[in-house]
Structures are given as structure tokens and as C-alpha cells.
C-alpha positions in Angstrom: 110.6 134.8 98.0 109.4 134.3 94.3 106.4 131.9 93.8 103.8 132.1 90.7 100.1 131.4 91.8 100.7 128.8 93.9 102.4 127.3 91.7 106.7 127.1 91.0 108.8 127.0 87.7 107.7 123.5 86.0 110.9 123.5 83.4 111.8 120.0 85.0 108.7 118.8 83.2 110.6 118.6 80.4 113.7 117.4 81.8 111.8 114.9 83.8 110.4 113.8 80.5 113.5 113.9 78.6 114.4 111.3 81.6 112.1 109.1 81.2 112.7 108.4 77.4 116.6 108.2 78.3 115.5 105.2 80.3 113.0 103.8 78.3 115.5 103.4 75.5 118.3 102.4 78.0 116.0 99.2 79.2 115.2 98.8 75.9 118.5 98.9 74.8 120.1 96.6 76.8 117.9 93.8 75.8 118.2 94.8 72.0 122.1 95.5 72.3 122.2 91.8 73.3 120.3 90.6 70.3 122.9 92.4 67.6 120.3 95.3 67.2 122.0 99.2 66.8 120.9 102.4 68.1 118.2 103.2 65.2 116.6 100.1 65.2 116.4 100.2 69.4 114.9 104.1 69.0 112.9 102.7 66.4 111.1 100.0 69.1 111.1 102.3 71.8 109.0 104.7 69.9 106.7 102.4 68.1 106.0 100.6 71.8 105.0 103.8 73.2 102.9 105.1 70.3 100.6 101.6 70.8 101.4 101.9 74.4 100.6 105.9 75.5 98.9 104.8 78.9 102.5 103.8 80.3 103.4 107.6 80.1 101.8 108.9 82.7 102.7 105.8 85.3 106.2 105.8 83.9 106.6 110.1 84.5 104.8 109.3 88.2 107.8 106.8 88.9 110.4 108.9 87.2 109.3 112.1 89.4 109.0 109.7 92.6 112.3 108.4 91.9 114.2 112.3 91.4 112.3 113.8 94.9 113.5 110.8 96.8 116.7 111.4 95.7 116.4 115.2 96.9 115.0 114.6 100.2 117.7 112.1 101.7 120.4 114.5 102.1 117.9 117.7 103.0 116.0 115.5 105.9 117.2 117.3 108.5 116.5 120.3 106.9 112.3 119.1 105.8 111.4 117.6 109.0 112.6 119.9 111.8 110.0 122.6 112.3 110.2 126.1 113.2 109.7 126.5 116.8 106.2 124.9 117.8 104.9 124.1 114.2 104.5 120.4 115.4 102.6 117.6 116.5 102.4 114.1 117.8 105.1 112.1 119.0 108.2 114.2 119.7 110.6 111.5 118.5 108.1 110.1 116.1 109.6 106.9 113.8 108.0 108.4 111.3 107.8 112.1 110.1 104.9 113.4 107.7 105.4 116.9 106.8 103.0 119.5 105.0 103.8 122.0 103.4 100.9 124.4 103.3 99.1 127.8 102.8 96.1 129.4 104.8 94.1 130.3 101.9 94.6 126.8 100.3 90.8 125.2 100.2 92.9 121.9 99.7 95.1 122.0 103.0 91.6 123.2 104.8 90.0 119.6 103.7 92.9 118.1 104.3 93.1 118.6 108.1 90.8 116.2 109.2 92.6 113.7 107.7 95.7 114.5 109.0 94.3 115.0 112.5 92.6 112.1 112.3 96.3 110.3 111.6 97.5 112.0 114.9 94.5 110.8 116.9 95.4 107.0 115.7 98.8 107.0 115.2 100.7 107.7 118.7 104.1 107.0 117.5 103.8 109.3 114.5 105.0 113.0 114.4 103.7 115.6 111.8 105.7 118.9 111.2 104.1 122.0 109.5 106.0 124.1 106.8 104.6 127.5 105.7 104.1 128.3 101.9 102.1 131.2 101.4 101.8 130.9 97.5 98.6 132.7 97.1 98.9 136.0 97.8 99.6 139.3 100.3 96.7 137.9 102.4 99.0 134.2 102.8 102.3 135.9 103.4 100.8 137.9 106.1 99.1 134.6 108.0 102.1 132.7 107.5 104.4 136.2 109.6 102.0 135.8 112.5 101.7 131.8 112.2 105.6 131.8 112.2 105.7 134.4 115.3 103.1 132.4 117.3 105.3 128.7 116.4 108.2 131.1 118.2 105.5 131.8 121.2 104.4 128.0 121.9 100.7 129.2 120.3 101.0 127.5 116.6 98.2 124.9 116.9 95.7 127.7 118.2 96.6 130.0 115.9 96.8 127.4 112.8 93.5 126.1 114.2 91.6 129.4 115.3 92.4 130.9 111.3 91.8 127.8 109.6 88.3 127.5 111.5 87.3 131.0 110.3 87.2 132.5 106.4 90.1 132.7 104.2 93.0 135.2 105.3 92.7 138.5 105.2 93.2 141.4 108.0 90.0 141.0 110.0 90.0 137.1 109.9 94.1 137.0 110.8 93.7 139.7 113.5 90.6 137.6 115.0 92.9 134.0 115.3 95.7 136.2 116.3 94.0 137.2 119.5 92.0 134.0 120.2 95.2 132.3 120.1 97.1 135.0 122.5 99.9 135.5 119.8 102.0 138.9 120.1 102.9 139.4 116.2 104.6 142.5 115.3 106.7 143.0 112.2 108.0 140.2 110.4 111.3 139.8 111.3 114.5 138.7 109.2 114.1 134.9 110.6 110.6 134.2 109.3 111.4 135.7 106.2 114.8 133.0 106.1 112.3 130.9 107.4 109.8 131.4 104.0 112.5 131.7 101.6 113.9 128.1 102.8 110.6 126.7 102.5 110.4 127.9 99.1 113.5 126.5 97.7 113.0 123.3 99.3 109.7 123.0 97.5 111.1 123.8 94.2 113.8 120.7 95.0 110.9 118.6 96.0 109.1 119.5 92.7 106.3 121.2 94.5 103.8 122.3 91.9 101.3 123.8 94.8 99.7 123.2 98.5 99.4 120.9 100.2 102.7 119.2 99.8 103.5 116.0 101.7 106.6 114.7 102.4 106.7 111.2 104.3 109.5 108.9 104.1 110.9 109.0 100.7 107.9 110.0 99.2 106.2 113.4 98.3 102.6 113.5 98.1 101.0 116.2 95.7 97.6 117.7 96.7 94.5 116.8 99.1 95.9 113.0 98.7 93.3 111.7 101.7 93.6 109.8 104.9 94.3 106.5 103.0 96.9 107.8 101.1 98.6 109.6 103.7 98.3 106.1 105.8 100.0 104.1 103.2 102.8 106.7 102.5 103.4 106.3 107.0 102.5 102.6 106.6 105.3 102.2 104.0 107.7 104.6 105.7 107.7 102.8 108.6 108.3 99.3 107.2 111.5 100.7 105.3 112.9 101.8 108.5 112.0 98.6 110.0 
């Protein structure tokens, strides 16, 4: 499992951005192309309309990045929102799925639990499926072996409550959520280390620059989003299916 301070490779910036000027120029160009204009005068307009216009960038890139993770998630569904063992909750056949992606030591994925719980408490037809990404360190990696074991033991909520309610990993706190949730965690095993390794590589497909990571619908979230947020991303799920 590689992963770089929370954080994975970012070269699709650029190719994200080299993206977005292909299309800018071929919207432009089609509407220039029909008025006699060539290639250096369309290139011309393009890049004069976004030199007065820079505040477009950033909505355009937003819609560009949607656009490429919704196009990865539709054929790796199956794959993002089945969990591993117990490391789910809500409706079992939920219409809609809203998973996180998410680390132990992440301060982010700690204030963003009361939103999602808050979700599952309102929401009855909604299911919400956990996916470990220990991107911070030994201390992460080591929660997420024991989180994984108790998911395989029918204990993930206790445990993923009982740590998250007490410090940031390390030894004393895991051990101390490991036995208030009654898990039996011995070595990792080859499975939860499958188990990590997938999750990394589908959050490098997703473009996953950290945790939390949401995924609902066709949509990926990026960061401590909020409850209204989240609700709109379900809200909007559900209608497309609808």
C-alpha cells in the first residue's frame, strides 16, 4: 500500500487541466468554426476570455473533475459500495448508498460523524458503507487491522465508535476500543491487507486527494463536506434513480 501524507499522486491535476482547456476551446470552437474563424484565431478567443474571465477556472476544473470520477465509479460500483464484512449501516438494501472513505486519526472524519449519523437517524431508507484508508501513519494502519478484524466479527460499529470516542490512534487508545468492543485482533492477515490495498487504488481512481472521501451516487465529495452537503449529494442520488 503506498499513500503520501494522506494525500495520493495529484499528476491528474495537470491532465485534468489540460482537459479542461481541450474543452474550452472545443465549445469555443464549434461556434467559431461556424462563423469561418481557424484554429489561431479560436485559441486566440479562448485565451483572451479566460484571462478577463479567471473566476470560471476553478467552477469549470470542479465540473471537469466531477465529470471524470463519475465516469470511474459506474463500472467499479459493485466494487465501492459493498463493505467488508460488518463495516455498514442503515438500510440493508438502501436506494441509496453513501460511502466514506476514512482514517482514525483524521480530525475531519471525527467532525464528520455527527453528520453522517445524524443522516442514518433521518433517513431510513438510506445505507452508509465504511471504507478504511489509513493515510496517516503506523498508528492508522494498525486501527484500520483491528477495525477490519472486528467488521469480520460483527463488532465494527463498537469498535469504530469506542476509538473514535477516545484520543487519536495509538497502542493504548486502540487496545482500549479493542476490548470495549470485544474484538479478537491478532495479526493482520493477507485479506485485510487486499482489503487496504483495494481501497487505495480505488481512491486514487476516484481522485481522492485525502479523508474523508464521499462517494454517493455519481458524485465524490472531498473533505468534512457537512450534513447539508451530504443531504443534497443523497437528495440528488435518489431522484436520478427515480
Amino acid at each position: 500500500m503506498s499513500v503520501n501524507s494522506g494525500r495520493f499522486p495529484g499528476g491528474w491535476i495537470g491532465i485534468a487541466g489540460a482537459g479542461l482547456v481541450g474543452l474550452l476551446i472545443g465549445g469555443a470552437g464549434m461556434l467559431l468554426v461556424q462563423g469561418g474563424a481557424g484554429d489561431a484565431q479560436v485559441e486566440r478567443v479562448v485565451h483572451d476570455y479566460i484571462l478577463d474571465h479567471p473566476e470560471i477556472i476553478p467552477e469549470a476544473m470542479e465540473r471537469l473533475e466531477q465529470r471524470q470520477a463519475a465516469a470511474a465509479i459506474e463500472p467499479r460500483r459493485a466494487q465501492i459500495e459493498t463493505p467488508f464484512g460488518t463495516a455498514w449501516a442503515g438500510a440493508a438494501n438502501g436506494d441509496v448508498v453513501l460511502v466514506e472513505f476514512f482514517d482514525y486519526a483524521c480530525g475531519y472524519c471525527r467532525a464528520s460523524n455527527a453528520a453522517v449519523n445524524r443522516l442514518l437517524s433521518e433517513d431510513p431508507r438510506l445505507k452508509v458503507v465504511w471504507r478504511e484508508l489509513p493515510v496517516l501513519g503506523p498508528d492508522s494502519q494498525q486501527a484500520a487491522f483491528v477495525s477490519l478484524a472486528a467488521a469480520e466479527q460483527g463488532r465494527f460499529r463498537q469498535f469504530y465508535d469506542a476509538l473514535f470516542g477516545l484520543a487519536p490512534p495509538n497502542a493504548q487508545s486502540i487496545a482500549r476500543a479493542q476490548q470495549a468492543a470485544g474484538v479478537q485482533a491478532g495479526a493482520a492477515t493477507e485479506a485485510h491487507r487486499q482489503e487496504l490495498q483495494r481501497n487505495v487504488e480505488l481512491a486514487n481512481l476516484l481522485r481522492a486527494n485525502g479523508t474523508p472521501t464521499f462517494v454517493v451516487g455519481d458524485q465524490v465529495l472531498h473533505g468534512a463536506v457537512g450534513y447539508e452537503r451530504l443531504k443534497e449529494a443523497i437528495e440528488q442520488a435518489r431522484a436520478r434513480r427515480s
